[in-house]
C-alpha positions as CSV (number, residue, x, y, z in Angstrom):
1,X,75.4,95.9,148.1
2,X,76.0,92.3,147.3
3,X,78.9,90.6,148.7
4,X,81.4,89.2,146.4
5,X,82.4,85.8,146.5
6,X,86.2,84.8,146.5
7,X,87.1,81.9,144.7
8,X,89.7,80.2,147.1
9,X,92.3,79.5,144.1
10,X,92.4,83.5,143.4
11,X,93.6,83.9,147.0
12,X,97.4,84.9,147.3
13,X,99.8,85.5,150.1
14,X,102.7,88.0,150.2
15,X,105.4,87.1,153.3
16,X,108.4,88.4,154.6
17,X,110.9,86.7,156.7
18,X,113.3,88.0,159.1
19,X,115.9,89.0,156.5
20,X,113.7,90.9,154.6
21,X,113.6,88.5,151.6
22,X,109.3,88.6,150.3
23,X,107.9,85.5,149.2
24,X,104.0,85.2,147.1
25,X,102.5,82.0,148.1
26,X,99.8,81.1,145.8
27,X,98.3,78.0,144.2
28,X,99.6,76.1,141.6
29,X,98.9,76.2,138.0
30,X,98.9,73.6,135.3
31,X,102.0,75.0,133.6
32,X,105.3,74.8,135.2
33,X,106.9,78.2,135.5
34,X,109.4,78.8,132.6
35,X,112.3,82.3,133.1
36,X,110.0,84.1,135.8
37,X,110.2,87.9,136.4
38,X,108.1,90.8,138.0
39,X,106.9,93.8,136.9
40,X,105.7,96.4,140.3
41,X,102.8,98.6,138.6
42,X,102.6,101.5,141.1
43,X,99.9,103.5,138.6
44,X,97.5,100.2,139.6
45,X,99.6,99.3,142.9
46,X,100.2,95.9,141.7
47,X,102.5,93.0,141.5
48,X,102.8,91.4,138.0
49,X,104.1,88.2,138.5
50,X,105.2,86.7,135.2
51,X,105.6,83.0,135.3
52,X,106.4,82.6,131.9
53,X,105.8,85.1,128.8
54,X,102.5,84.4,128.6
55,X,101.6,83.5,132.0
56,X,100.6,86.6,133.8
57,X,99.6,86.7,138.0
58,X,98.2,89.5,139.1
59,X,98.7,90.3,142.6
60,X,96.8,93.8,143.3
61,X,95.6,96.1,146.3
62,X,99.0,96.6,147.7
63,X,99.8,99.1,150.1
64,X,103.0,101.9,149.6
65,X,105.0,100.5,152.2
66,X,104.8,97.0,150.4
67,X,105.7,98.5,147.2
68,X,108.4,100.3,148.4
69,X,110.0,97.2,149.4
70,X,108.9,95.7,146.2
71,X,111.0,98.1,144.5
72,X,114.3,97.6,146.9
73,X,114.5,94.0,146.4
74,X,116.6,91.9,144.1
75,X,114.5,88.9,143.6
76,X,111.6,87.6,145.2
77,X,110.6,83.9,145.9
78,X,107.7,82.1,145.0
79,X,105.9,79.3,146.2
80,X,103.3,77.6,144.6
81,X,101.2,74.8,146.6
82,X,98.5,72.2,145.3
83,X,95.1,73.5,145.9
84,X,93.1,71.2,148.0
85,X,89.4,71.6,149.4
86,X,90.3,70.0,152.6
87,X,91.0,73.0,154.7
88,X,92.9,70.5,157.2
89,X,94.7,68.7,154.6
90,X,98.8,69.4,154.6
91,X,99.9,72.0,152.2
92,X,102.1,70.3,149.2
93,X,104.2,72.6,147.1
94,X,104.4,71.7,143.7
95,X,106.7,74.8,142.4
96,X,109.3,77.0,143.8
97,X,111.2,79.6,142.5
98,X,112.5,82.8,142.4
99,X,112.1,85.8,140.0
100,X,113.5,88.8,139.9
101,X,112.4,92.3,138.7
102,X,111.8,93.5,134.9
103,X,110.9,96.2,133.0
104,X,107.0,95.8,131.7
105,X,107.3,93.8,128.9
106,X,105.9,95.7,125.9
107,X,103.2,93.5,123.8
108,X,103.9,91.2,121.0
109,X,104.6,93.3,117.8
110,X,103.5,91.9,114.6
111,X,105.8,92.4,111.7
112,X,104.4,92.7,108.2
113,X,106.2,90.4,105.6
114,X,106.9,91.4,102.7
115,X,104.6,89.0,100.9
116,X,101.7,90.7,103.5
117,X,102.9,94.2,102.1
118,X,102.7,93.0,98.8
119,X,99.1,91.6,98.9
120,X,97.9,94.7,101.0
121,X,99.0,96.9,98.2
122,X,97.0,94.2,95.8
123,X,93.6,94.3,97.6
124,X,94.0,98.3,97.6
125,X,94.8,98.7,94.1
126,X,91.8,96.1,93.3
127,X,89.6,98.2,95.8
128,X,90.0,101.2,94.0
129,X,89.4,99.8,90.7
130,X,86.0,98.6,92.0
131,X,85.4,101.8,92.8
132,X,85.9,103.6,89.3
């Protein structure tokens, strides 16, 4: 079996400190984070790390014990650090932040106009006429 290569950027840390507060460390994005939440997806035993609506972070493989924590906790923090090739370079964060937990968000629903209705109903009324 082939072995997968890991890009570096992909990689993610989850901490937590003596109080019990968790923190992700991962690297930064281009897009500053904008109302940050979580969602913890047991079913795939992930951490769904929201940065913005449409900014989604995927944090998977975790184990029950860090889920079950996951699921006590208030808020968590989040630190997000400039990536750099350099493995001896220093570390500088670009975003920090917390985010706290959310029901999953349910996805976009469109909502017909009533102009769309109207020229739905048109093109079936014309399709059926073709076909007479």
């Amino acid at each position: 079996m082939p072995i997968e290569e890991i890009n570096p950027r992909d990689v993610y840390e989850l901490i937590e400190n003596n109080e019990g507060e968790l923190m992700v460390l991962i690297f930064a994005f281009d897009e500053k984070p904008q109302s940050p939440f979580f969602y913890i997806n047991e079913k795939r035993k992930t951490l769904d790390l929201y940065r913005s609506k449409n900014d989604l972070v995927v944090i998977d493989n975790l184990k029950p014990e860090t889920i079950k924590k996951l699921k006590k906790t208030s808020q968590i923090y989040v630190c997000e650090m400039k990536y750099n090739e350099d493995p001896d370079a220093e570390n500088e964060i670009v975003y920090a932040y917390s985010a706290e937990p959310k029901e999953r968000p349910l996805p976009p629903v469109k909502i017909e106009t009533l102009s769309e209705k109207a020229k739905k109903a048109r093109e079936s009324v014309l399709r059926k006429s073709d076909n007479a």
